[in-house]
N, C-alpha and C positions, 0 to 999 in steps of 0.2 A: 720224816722217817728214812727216804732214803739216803741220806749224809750220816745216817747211825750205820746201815747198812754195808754202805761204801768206808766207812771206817772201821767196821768189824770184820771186812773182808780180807785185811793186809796181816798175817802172823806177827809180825814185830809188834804191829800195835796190838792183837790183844795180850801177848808177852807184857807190854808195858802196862794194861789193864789190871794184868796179873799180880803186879810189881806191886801196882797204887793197890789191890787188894790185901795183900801183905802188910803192906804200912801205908798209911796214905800218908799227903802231904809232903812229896819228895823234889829234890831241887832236881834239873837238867843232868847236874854230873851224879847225884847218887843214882839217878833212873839208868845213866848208862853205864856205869858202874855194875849194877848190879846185873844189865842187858850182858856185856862180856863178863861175866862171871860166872853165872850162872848158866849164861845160853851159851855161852859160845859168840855171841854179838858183837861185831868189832864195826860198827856204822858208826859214822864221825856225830860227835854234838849236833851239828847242823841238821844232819839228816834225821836223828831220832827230835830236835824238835821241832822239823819240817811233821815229822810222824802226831808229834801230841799237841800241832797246829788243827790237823785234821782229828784226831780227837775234843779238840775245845771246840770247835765249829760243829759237830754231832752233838756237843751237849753232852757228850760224855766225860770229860773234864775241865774240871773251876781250877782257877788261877789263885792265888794273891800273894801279894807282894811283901815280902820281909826284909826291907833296908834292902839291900841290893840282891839278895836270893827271891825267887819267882817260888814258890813253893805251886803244885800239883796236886790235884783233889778229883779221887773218880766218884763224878756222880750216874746214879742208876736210876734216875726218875726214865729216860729216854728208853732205859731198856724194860723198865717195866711198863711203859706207855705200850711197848710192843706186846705185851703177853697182856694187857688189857682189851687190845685189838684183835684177840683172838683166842678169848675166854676159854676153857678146857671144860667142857658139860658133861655130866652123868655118861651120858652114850658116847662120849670120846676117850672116855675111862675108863673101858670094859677091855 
């Protein structure tokens, strides 16, 4: 859990979190594409996927490979494992 943590910690990546919940299944260049366009993000390729290295290592995003494009996939099991570890009871809800 904390490699979820330390990856939710950095704004660029949950921007990019953002992106894959928009569309999922996005290559390197449409994620930063879409990172300077919308953000204002002008971080090189390398850097945003040094960023969604550390998101695939959290478990928070699947790879797979389509001929030579890597497509991107946010998954949320990792962030709901989090809100299971910490159930919301009756008396936390008043």
């Amino acid at each position: 859990m904390a490699d979820v943590f330390r990856a939710l910690d950095d704004e660029t990546r949950r921007l990019i979190l953002d992106q894959l919940t928009v569309r999922d299944g996005q290559s390197l260049f449409e994620i930063c594409a879409a990172l300077a366009m919308q953000h204002g993000i002008g971080s090189s390729r390398q850097a945003i996927s040094q960023h969604l290295a550390v998101l695939e290592e959290a478990g928070l995003v699947t790879t797979e490979r389509r001929g030579r494009t890597k497509l991107h996939y946010f998954d949320r099991e990792p962030l709901a494992a989090i809100a299971r570890r910490w159930p919301i009871t009756r008396e936390d809800s008043s």
